[in-house]
N, C-alpha and C positions, 0 to 999 in steps of 0.2 A: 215153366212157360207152358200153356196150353195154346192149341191148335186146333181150328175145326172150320167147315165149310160150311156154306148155305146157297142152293141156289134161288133164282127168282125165275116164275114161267114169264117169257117173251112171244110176240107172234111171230109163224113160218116167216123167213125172212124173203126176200125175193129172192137170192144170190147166196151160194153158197152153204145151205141148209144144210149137210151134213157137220159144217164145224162147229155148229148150234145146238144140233141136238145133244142130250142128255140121254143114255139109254137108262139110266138109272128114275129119273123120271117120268123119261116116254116123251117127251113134249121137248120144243127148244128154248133155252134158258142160257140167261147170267151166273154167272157163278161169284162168291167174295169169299174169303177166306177171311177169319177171325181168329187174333189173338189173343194172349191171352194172359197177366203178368202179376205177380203179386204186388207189384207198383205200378208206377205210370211205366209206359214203353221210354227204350231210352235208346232206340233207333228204329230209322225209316224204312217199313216197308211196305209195295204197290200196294194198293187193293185188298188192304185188312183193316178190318176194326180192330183196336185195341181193347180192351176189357179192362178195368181194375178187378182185380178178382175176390177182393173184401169184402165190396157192397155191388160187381158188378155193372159200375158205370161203366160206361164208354166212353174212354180219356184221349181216344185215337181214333178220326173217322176221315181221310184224305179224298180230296175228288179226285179220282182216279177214274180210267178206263177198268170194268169189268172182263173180266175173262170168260170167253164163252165155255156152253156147259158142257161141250165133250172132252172137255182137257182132266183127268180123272188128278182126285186131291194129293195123291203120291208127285205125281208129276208138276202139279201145280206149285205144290210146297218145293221141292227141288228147283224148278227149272225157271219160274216166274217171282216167285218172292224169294228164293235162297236163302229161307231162313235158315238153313243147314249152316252158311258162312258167315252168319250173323252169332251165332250161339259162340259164348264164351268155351275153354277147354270141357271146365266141368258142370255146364246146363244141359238137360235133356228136356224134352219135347213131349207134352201129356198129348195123347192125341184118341180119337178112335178107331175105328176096324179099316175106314179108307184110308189109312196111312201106315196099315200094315207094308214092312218092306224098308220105311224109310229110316235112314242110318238115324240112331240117337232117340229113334224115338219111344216112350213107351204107350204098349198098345194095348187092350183086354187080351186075353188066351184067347184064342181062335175057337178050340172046343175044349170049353173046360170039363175036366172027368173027373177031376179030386177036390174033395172040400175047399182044399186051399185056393185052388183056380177059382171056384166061383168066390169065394172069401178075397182073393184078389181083384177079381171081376168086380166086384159089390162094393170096393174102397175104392176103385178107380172110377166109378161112376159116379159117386157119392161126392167126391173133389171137382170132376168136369160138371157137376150139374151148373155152374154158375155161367158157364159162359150155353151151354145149350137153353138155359133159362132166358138169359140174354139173348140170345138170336131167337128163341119164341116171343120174347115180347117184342123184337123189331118185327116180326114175321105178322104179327098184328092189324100190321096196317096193311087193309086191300088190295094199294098200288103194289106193294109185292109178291103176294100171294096169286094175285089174279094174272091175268095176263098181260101182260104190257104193249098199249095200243100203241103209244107214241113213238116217239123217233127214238132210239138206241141211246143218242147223246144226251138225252135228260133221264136215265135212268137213276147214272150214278148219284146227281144231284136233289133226286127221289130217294134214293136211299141214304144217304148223310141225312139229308131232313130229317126222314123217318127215324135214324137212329135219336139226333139230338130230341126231339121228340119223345122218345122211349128214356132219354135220361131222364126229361123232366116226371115222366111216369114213374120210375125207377126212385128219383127221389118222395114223389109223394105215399108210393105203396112199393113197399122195398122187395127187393127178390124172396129174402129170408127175415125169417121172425124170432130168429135166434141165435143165439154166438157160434158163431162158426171159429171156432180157437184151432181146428184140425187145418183150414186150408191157410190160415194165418203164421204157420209155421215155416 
């Protein structure tokens, strides 16, 4: 299973602006968490997309309330979706560097210094690119990237669109142009 975050910038809110901001972005934002499966997902969690991770659909997209952006993805992943109590005995969690820390998960080296770490680093990136490819082709469309004028409670319904939207793209111009047999495994 893979794991990974995205947020979207929103404007200063009236009320409450510190739980909004993002200092990782600088600005205040939504946050969604993306999963990520070598099949379809086969349990519910808030506020994630599902990925299929063969051809990168998006077989899971729930209207859910967003999590604002100060909530950092270690704690997100823990304490909001608990994916941690969802994982079978023997599944672990492909994740990246903001999820150093959490139990089961695997993560790049921090600083790799030996062949082998960057040769590890370099496979573990090479298996995640489908779901960061995925979250760059939702990222595509304006209304997320840019700021969010409207009211808070049509964002989420802005972003399912956008995703199903990105399937229909996904199916006409595929992620990958070649056998991926490595992540099929």
């Amino acid at each position: 299973m893979f794991l990974d975050a995205t947020e979207c910038p929103i404007n200063r809110p009236t009320y409450h602006q510190e739980y909004w901001y993002s200092g990782k972005k600088k600005c205040h934002t939504l946050k969604y968490e993306g999963i990520l499966n070598n099949y379809s997902l086969s349990f519910f969690i808030e506020i994630a997309v599902g990925v299929r991770m063969r051809d990168g659909l998006i077989v899971w997209c729930p209207y859910t309330n967003p999590i604002p952006g100060r909530m950092h993805d270690v704690r997100l992943a823990r304490e909001v979706t608990e994916v941690i109590n969802e994982l079978e005995p023997w599944e672990m969690i492909v994740c990246d560097r903001g999820y150093q820390g959490l139990e089961r998960a695997i993560v790049p080296v921090r600083s790799a210094s030996t062949p082998e770490d960057h040769l590890y680093n370099s496979w573990l990136h090479n298996i995640r690119s489908v779901v960061e490819r995925c979250i760059g082709r939702i990222k595509t469309f304006r209304c997320l990237t840019t700021r969010w004028r409207h009211d808070l409670k049509y964002h989420p319904c802005a972003f399912q669109v956008c995703a199903q939207l990105t399937n229909l793209i996904i199916l006409a111009h595929p992620l990958f142009h070649h056998d991926h047999s490595l992540i099929d495994k």
